[in-house]
VOVO-451511 format. One record per residue (C-alpha): x, y, z; residue number from 1; residue in three letters. Coordinates in pm, 1 decimal, always signed. Layout:
N
SITE:X:Y:Z:NUM:ALA;
...
***
This chain:
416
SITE:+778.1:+1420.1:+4178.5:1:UNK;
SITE:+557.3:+1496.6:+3872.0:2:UNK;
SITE:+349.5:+1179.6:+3943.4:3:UNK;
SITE:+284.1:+1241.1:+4283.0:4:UNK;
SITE:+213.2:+1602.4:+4244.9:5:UNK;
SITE:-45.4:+1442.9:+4020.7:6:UNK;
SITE:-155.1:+1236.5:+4217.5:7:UNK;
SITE:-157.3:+1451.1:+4593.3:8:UNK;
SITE:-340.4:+1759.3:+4588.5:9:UNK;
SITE:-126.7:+1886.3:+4897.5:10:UNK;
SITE:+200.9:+1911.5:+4698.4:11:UNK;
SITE:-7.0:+2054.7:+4405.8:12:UNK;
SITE:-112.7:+2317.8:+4651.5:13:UNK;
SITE:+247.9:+2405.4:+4752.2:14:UNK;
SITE:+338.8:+2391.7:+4388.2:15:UNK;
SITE:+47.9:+2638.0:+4343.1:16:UNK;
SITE:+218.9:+2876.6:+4618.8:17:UNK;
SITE:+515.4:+2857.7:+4493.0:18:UNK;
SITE:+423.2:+2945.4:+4160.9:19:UNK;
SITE:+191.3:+3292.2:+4256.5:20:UNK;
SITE:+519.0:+3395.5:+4532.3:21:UNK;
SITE:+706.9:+3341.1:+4195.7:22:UNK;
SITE:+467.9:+3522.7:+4028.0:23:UNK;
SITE:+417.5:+3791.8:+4284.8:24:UNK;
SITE:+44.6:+3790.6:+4241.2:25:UNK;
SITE:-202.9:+3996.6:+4470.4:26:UNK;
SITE:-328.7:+3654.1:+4642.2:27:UNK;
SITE:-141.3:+3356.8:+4747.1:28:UNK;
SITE:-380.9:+3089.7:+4805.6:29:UNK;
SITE:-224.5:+2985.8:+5139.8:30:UNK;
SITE:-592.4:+2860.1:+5258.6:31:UNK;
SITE:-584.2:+2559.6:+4968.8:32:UNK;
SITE:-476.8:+2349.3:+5259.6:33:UNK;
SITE:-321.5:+2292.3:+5588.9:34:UNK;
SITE:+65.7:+2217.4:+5508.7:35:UNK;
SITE:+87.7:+2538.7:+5326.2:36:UNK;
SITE:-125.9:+2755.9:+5586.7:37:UNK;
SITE:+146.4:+2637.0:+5850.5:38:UNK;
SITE:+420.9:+2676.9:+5591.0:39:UNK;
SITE:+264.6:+3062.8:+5532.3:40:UNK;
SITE:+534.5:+3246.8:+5751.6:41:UNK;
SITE:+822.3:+3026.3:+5651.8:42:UNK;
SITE:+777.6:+3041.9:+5273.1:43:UNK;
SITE:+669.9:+3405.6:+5182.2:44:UNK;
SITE:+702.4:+3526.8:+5561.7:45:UNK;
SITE:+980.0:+3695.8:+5766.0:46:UNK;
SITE:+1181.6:+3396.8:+5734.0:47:UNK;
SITE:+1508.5:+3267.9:+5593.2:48:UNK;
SITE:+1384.1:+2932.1:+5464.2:49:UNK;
SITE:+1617.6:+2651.3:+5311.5:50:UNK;
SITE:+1485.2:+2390.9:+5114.0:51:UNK;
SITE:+1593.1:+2058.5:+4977.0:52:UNK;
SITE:+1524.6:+1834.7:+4694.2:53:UNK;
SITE:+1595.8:+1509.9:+4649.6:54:UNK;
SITE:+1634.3:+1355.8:+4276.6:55:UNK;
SITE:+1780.3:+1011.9:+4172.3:56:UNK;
SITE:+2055.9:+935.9:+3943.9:57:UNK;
SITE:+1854.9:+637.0:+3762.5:58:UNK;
SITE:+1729.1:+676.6:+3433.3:59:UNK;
SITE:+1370.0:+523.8:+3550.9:60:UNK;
SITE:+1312.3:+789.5:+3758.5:61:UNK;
SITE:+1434.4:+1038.5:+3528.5:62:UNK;
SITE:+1035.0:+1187.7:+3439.7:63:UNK;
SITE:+1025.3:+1236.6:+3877.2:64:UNK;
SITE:+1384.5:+1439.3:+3880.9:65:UNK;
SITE:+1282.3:+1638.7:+3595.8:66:UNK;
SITE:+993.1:+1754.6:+3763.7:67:UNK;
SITE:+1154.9:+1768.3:+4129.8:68:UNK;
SITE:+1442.5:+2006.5:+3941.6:69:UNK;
SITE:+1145.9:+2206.2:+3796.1:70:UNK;
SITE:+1009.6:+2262.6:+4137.7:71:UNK;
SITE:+1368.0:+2375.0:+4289.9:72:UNK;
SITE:+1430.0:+2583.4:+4047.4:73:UNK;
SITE:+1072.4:+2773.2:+4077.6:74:UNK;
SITE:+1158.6:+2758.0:+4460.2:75:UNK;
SITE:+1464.5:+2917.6:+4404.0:76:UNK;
SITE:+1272.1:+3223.8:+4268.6:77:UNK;
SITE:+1071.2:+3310.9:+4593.5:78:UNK;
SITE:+1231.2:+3612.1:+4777.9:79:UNK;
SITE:+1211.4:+3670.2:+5118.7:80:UNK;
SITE:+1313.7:+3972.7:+5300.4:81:UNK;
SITE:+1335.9:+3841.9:+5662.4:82:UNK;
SITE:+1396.0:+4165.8:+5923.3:83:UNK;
SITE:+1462.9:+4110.3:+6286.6:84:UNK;
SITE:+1173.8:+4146.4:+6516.4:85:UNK;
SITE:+1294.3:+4456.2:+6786.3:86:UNK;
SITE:+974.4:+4647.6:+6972.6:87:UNK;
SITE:+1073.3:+5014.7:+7111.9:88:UNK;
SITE:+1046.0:+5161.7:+7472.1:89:UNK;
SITE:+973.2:+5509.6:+7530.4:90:UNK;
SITE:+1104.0:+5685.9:+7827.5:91:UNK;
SITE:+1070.2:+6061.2:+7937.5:92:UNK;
SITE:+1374.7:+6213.2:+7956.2:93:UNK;
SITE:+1205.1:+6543.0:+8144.7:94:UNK;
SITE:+1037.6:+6316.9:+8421.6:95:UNK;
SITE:+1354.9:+6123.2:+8500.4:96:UNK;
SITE:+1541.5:+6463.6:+8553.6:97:UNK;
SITE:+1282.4:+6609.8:+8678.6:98:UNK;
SITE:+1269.6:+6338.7:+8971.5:99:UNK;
SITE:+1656.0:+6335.9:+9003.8:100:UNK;
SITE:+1694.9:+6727.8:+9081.1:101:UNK;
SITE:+1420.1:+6665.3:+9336.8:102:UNK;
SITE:+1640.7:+6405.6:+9480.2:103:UNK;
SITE:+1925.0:+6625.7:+9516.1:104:UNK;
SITE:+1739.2:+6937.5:+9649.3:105:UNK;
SITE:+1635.9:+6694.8:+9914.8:106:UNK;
SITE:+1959.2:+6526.7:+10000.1:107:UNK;
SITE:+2093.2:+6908.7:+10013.0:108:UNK;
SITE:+1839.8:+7037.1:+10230.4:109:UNK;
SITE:+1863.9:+6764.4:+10482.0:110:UNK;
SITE:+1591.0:+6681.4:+10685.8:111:UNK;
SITE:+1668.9:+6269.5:+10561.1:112:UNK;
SITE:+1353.7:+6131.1:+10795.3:113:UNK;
SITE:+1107.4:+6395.4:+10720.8:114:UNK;
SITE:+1250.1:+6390.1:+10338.9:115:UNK;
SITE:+1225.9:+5992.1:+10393.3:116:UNK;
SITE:+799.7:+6008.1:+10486.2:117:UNK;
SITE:+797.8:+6264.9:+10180.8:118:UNK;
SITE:+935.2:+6029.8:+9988.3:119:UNK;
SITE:+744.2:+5757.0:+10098.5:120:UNK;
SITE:+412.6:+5957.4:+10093.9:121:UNK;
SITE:+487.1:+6062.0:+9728.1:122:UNK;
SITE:+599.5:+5693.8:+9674.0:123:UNK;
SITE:+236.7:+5556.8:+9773.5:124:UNK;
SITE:+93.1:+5846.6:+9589.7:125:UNK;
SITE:+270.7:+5775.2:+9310.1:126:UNK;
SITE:+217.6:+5376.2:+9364.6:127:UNK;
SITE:-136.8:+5421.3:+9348.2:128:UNK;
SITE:-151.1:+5626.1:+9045.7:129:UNK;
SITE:+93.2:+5365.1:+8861.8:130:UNK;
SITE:-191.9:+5093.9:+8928.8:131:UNK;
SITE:-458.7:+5316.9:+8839.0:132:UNK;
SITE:-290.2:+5386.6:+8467.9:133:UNK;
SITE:-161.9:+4979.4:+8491.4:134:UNK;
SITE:-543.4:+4924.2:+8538.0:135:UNK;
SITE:-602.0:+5194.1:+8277.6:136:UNK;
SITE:-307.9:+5049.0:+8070.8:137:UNK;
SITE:-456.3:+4678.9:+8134.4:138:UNK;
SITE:-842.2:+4807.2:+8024.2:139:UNK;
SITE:-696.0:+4976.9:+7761.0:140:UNK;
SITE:-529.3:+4683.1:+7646.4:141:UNK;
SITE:-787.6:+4473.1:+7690.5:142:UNK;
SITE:-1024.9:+4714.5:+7448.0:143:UNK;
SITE:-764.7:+4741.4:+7226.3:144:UNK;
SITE:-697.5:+4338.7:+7217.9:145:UNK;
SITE:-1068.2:+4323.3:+7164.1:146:UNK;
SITE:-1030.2:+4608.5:+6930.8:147:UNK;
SITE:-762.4:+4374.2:+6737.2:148:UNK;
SITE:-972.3:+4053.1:+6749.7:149:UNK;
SITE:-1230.5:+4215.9:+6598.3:150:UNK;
SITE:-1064.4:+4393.8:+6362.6:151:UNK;
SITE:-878.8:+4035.8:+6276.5:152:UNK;
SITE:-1177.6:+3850.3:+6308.1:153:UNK;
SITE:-1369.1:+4103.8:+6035.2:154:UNK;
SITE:-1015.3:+4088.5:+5877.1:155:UNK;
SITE:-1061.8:+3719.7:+5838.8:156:UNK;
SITE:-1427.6:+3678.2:+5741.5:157:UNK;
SITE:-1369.0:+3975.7:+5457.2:158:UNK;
SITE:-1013.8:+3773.0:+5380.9:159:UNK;
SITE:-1243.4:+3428.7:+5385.3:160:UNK;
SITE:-1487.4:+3580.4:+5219.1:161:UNK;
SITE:-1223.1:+3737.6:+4942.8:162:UNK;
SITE:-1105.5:+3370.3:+4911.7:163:UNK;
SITE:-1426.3:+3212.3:+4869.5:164:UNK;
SITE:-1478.9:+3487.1:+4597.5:165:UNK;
SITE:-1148.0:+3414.8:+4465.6:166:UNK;
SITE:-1189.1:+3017.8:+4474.0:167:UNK;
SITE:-1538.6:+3094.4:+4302.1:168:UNK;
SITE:-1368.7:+3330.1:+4013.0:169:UNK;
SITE:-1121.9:+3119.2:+3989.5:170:UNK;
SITE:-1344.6:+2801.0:+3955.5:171:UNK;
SITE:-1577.2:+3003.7:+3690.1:172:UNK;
SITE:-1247.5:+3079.7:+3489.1:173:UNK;
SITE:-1127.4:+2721.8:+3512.2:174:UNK;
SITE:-1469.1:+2633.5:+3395.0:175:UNK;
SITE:-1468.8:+2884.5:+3089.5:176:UNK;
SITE:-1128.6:+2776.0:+3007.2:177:UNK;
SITE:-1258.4:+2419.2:+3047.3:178:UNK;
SITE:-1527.8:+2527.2:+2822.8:179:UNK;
SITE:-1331.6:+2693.6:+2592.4:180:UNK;
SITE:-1057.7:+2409.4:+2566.4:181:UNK;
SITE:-1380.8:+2193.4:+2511.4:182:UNK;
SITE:-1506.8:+2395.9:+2233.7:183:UNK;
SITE:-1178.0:+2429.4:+2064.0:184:UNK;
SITE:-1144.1:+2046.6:+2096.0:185:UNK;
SITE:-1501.4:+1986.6:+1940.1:186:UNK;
SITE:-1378.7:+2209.7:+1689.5:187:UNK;
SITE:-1103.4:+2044.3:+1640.3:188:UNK;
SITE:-1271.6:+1683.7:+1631.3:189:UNK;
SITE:-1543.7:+1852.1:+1393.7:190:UNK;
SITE:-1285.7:+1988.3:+1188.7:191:UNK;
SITE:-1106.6:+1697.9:+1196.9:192:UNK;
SITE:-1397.3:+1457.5:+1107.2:193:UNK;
SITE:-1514.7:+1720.7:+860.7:194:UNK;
SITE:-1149.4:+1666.1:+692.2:195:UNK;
SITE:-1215.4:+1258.7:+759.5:196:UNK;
SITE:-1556.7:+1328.2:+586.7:197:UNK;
SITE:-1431.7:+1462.2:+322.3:198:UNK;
SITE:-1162.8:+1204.3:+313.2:199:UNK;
SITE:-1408.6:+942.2:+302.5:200:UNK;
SITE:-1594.5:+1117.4:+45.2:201:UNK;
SITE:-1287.8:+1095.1:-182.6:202:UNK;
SITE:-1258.0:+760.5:-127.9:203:UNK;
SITE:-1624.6:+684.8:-159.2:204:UNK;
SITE:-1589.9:+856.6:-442.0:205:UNK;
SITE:-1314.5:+637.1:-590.2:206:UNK;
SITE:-1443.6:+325.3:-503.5:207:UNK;
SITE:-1762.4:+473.2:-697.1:208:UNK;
SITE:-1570.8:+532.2:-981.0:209:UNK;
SITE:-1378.5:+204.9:-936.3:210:UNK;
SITE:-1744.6:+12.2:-945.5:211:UNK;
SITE:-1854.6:+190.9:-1248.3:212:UNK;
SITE:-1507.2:+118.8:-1428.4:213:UNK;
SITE:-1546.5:-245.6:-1328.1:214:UNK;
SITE:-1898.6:-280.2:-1446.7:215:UNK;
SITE:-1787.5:-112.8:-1786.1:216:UNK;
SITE:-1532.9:-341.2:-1794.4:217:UNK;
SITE:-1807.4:-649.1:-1728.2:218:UNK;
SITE:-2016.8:-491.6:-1980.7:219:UNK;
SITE:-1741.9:-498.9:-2215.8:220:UNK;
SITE:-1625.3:-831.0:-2136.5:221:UNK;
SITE:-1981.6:-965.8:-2157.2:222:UNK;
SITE:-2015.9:-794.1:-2463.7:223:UNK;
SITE:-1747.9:-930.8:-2634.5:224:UNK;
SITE:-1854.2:-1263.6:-2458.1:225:UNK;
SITE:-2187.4:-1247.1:-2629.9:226:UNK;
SITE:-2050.7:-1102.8:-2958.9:227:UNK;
SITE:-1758.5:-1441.7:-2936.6:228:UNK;
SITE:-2100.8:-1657.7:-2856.5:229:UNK;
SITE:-2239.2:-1557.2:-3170.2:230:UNK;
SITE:-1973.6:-1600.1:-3390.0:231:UNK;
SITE:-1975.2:-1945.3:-3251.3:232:UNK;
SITE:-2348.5:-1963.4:-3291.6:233:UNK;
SITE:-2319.6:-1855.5:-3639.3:234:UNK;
SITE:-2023.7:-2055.2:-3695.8:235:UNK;
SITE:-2210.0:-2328.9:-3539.8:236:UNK;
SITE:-2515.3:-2256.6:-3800.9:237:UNK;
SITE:-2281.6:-2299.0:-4076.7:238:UNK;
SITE:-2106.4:-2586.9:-3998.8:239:UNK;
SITE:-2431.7:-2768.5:-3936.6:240:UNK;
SITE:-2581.3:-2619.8:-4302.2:241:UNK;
SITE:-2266.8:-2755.1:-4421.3:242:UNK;
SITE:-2314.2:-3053.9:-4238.6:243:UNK;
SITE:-2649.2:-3057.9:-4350.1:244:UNK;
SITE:-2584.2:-3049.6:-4731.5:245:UNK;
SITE:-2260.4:-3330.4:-4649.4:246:UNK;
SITE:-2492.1:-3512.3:-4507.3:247:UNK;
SITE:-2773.0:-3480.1:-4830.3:248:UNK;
SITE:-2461.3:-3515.3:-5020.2:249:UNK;
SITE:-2355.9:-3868.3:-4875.9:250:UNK;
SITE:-2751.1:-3970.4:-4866.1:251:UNK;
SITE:-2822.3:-3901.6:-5255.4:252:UNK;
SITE:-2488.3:-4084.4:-5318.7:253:UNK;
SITE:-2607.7:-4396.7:-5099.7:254:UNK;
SITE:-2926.4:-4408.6:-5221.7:255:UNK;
SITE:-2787.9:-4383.4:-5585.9:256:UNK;
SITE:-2494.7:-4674.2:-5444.4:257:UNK;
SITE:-2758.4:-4871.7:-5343.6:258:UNK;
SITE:-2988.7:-4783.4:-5637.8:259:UNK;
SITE:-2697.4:-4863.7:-5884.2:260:UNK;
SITE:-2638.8:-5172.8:-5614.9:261:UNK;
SITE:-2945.3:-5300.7:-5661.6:262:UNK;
SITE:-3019.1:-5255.7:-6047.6:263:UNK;
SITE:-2627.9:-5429.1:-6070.0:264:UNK;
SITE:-2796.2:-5733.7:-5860.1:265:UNK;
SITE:-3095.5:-5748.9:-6063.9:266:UNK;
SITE:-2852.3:-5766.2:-6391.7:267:UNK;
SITE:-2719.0:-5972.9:-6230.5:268:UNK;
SITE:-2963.3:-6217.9:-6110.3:269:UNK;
SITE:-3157.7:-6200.4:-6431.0:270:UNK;
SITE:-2774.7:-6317.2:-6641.3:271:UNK;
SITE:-2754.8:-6564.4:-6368.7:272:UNK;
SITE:-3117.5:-6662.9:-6474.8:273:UNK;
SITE:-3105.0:-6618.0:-6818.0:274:UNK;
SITE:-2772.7:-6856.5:-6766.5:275:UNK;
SITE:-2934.0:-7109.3:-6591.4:276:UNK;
SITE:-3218.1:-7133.9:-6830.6:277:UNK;
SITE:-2940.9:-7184.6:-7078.0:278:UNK;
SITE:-2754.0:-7422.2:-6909.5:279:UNK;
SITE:-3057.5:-7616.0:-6840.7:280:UNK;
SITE:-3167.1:-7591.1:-7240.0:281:UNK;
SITE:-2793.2:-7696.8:-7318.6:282:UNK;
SITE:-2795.2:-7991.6:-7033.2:283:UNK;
SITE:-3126.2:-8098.1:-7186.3:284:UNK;
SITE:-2988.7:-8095.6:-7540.3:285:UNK;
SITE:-2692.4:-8275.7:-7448.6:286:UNK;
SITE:-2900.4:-8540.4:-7273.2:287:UNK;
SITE:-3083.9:-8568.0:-7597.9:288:UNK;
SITE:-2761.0:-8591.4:-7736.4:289:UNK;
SITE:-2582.6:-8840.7:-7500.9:290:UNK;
SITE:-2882.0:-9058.3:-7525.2:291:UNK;
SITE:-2786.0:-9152.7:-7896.9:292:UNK;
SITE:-2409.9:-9046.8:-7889.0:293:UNK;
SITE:-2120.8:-9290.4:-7836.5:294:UNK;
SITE:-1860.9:-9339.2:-7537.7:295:UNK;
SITE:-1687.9:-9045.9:-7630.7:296:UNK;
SITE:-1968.2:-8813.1:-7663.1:297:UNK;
SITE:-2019.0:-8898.4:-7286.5:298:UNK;
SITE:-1673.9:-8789.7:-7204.3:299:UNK;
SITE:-1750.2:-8469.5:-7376.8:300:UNK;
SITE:-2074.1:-8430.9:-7198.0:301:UNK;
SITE:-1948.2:-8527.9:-6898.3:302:UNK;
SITE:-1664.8:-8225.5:-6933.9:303:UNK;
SITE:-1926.2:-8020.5:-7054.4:304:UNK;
SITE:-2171.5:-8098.7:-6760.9:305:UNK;
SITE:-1866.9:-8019.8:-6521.6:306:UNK;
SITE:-1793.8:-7739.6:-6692.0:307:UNK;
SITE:-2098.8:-7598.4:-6663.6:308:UNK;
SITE:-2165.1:-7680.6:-6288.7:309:UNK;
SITE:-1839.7:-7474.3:-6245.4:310:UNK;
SITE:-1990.9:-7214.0:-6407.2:311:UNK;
SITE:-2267.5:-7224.0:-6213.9:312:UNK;
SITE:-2054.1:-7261.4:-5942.5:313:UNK;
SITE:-1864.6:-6936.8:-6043.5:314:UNK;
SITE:-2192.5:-6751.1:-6080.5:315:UNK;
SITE:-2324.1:-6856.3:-5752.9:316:UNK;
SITE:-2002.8:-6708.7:-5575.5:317:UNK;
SITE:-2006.7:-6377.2:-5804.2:318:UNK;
SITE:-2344.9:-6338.9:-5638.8:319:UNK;
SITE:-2273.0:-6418.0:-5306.5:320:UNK;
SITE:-2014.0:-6191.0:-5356.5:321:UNK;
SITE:-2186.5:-5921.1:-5482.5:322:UNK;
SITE:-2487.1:-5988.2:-5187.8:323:UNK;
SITE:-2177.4:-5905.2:-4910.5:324:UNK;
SITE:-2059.4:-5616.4:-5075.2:325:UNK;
SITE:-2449.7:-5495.4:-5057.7:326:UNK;
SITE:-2482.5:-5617.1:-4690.5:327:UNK;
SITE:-2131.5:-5432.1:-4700.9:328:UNK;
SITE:-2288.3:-5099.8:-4877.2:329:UNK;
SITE:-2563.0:-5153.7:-4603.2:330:UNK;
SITE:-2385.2:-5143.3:-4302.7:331:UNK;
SITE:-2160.1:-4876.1:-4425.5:332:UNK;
SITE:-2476.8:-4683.3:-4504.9:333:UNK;
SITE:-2628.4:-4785.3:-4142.6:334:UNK;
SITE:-2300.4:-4691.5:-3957.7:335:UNK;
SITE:-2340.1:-4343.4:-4141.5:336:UNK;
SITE:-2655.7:-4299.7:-4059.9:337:UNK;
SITE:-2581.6:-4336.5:-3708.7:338:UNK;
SITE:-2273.7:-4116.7:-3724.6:339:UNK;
SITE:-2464.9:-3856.3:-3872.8:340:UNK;
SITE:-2734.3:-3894.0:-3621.2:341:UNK;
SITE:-2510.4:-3860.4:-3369.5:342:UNK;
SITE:-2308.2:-3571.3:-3477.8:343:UNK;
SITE:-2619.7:-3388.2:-3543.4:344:UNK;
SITE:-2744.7:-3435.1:-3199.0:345:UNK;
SITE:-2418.2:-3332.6:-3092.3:346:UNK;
SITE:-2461.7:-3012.7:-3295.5:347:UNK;
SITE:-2828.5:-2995.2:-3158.2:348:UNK;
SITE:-2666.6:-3013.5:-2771.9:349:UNK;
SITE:-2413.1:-2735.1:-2875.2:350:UNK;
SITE:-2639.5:-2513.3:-3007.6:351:UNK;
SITE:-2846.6:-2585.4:-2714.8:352:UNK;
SITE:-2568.8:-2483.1:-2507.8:353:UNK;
SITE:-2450.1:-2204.4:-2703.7:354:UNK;
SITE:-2846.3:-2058.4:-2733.4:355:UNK;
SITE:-2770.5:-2134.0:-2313.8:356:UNK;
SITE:-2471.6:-1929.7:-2271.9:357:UNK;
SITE:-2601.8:-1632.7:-2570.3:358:UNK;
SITE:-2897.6:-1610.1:-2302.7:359:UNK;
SITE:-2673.3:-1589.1:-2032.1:360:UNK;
SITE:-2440.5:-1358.2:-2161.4:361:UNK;
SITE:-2709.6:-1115.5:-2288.2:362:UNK;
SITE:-2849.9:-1150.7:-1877.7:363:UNK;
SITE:-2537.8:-1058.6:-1750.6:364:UNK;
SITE:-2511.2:-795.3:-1997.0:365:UNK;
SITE:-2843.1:-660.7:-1874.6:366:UNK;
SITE:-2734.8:-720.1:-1527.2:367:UNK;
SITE:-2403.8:-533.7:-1555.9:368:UNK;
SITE:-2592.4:-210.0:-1692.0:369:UNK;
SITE:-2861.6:-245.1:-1433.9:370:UNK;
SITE:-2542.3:-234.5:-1184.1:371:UNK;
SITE:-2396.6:+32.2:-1342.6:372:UNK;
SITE:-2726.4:+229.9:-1344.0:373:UNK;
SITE:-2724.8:+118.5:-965.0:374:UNK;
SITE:-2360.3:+224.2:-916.0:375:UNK;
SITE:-2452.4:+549.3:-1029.3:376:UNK;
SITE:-2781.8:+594.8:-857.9:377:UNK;
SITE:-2560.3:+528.1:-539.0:378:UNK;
SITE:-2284.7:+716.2:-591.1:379:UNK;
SITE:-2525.5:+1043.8:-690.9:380:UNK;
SITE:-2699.7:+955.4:-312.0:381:UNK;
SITE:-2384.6:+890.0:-151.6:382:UNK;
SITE:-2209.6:+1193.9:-248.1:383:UNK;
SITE:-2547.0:+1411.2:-197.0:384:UNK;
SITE:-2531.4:+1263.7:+165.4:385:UNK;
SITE:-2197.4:+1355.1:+190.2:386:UNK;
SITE:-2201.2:+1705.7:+73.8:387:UNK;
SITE:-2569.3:+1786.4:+335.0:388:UNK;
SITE:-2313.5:+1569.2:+640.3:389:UNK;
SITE:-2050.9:+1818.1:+538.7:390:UNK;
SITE:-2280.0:+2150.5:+540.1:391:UNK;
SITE:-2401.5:+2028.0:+822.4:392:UNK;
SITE:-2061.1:+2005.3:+1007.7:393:UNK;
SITE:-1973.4:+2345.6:+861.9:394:UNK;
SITE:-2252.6:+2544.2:+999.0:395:UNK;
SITE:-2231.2:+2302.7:+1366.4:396:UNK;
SITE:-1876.7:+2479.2:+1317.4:397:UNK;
SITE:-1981.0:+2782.9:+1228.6:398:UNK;
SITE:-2200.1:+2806.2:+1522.7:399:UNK;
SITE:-1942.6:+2686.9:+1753.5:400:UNK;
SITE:-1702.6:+2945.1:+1669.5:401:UNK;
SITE:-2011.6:+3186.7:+1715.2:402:UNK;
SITE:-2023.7:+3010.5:+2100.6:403:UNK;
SITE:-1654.3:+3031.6:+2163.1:404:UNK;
SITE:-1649.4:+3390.2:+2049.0:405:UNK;
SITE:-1959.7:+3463.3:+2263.0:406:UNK;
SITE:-1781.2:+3335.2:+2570.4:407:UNK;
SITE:-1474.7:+3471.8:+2479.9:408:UNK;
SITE:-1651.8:+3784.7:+2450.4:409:UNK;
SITE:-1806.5:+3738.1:+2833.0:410:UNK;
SITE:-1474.3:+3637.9:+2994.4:411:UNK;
SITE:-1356.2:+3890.0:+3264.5:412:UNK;
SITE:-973.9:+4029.7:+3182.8:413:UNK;
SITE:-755.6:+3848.8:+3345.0:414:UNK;
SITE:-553.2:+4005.1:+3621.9:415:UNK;
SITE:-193.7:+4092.8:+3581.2:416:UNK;
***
């Protein structure tokens, strides 16, 4: 029943009746459509009215049967005081008796015939007076029926007109409370947004905070990021002075190896001369000898001359020898050499890099406090924007309230 009430404006009418006969108010607004205009003498009239209402056991319907109960029960509170219609007849007791003495002086008197034409004369006279006062009665009647419809005609413009009047009031106060529910729910809404505002503001103001404690923290990080990259770089500086001096270190003792190398070969090469100038002085001299000495002397010499070519043959493998252990001493010199040359260009590329990531590190250093300088900028214009939206929704409340007062102020009292 609720939904269709909502939905039919007749049965919101009726409900409407029902509730100012409830009510007893001063104006029942019968006129609001045709069901309750014929329904006007049976529900607040000089009737005895029943009426039923049907509800449903089923828990679906149960929003319709609370509202059809609703509407009983606000039924039930109508009283009627229905009277039975009687009209009244007036009759003069004088005349009658009046007429009925006359009637028995005559019958007493005698004289029935003459009494008779009396009668009859008085009859006719009497006849034509009744139609003169039913004429009189009927003109009368008439003039008072016209009378009545005017008086029910100006009756029902002035009741028409009351209604319009009434309709109009009514609508104006329906308006105003429209108005005034309107108002109260934009103040709500602003009140409610100025609370979200505010909310936000918090939050804004968090997340602010939040930014600024994460770009300290990126600072710091980068900080300690740049302060780790130059340990490293310095680290880096004195492994490759170490390196440096290792490396003059193992150069002045190669070039003294190959200096004390090379003065041992020229010893060397200048016994081995010196030798072979010998031997050749000896071989000579033993020619000379062999030339005049006997068989035996050329055994000797012969032993001697093998001798000595195994000597020679000795020293010509001592200095082949000591020639690979120089080629030796020179490779092992050239390898380091090219180890060192590579490690230091491996140093070179890390410092490289580490100069690289020092730059970076000091750039995202200055980035993080331009951010943070940023951070702060926009927090300082986010919270001044805040605090002018907020003022702003305080005095669009504040003038508001001023409104609702003002037409709270202008309302007529309502009727009782």
């Amino acid at each position: 029943a609720s939904s269709a009430g909502a939905d039919d404006p007749v049965l919101r009418a009726v409900g409407r009746v029902v509730d100012a006969l409830q009510e007893k108010r001063s104006h029942v607004p019968y006129r609001d459509s045709k069901l309750t205009m014929m329904l006007s003498d049976s529900i607040g009239g000089n009737c005895r009215t029943t009426l039923v209402v049907c509800a449903s056991p089923a828990t679906i319907d149960s929003s319709e049967t609370s509202g059809t109960l609703d509407f009983g029960s606000r039924a039930m509170k109508v009283k009627t005081n229905a009277v039975v219609n009687t009209s009244t007849v007036v009759l003069d007791a004088a005349a009658l008796a009046a007429d009925l003495s006359d009637a028995l002086r005559l019958r007493a008197e005698g004289g029935i015939g003459g009494q008779l034409l009396a009668l009859e004369a008085e009859l006719k006279e009497r006849g034509g007076m009744m139609e003169a006062l039913e004429r009189q009665a009927i003109e009368a009647a008439k003039a008072k029926e016209a009378e009545v419809a005017a008086a029910r005609a100006a009756a029902e413009e002035e009741e028409a007109a009351h209604h319009v009047a009434m309709m109009r009031m009514e609508e104006r106060l329906e308006k105003e409370v429209a108005a005034r529910k309107a108002a109260e729910a934009k103040a709500a809404a602003e009140s409610e947004e100025r609370f979200n505002l505010e909310d936000t503001m918090a939050m804004r103001a968090l997340e602010v905070s939040q930014q600024l404690e994460d770009a300290k923290t990126r600072a710091d990080s980068a900080t300690a990021e740049l302060n780790a990259i130059r340990a490293k770089v310095s680290g880096a500086a004195a492994d490759g002075a170490r390196f440096c001096a290792e490396r003059d270190a193992v150069v002045r003792a190669l070039a003294e190896a190959e200096a004390a190398s090379s003065a041992a070969l020229e010893a060397e090469r200048r016994e081995r001369v010196r030798r072979e100038a010998t031997l050749r002085e000896e071989m000579s001299k033993e020619r000379a000898t062999v030339a005049h000495a006997s068989a035996s002397a050329d055994v000797r010499v012969r032993e001697s001359a093998e001798r000595a070519m195994a000597a020679k043959r000795n020293e010509e493998e001592r200095a082949r020898a000591a020639e690979a252990r120089v080629a030796a001493a020179e490779a092992e010199l050239s390898a380091a050499r090219a180890s060192q040359a590579a490690e230091a260009s491996t140093l070179r590329a890390e410092l490289a890099e580490l100069k690289l990531k020092l730059a970076s590190a000091e750039a995202k250093g200055a980035q993080a406090a331009e951010d943070g300088a940023a951070a702060r900028e926009r927090q300082a214009e986010e919270t001044g924007r805040l605090k002018g939206q907020l003022e702003a929704a305080q005095e669009a409340r504040s003038s508001l309230e001023l409104s609702v007062t003002a037409q709270q102020a202008r309302l007529p009292p309502m009727e009782s």
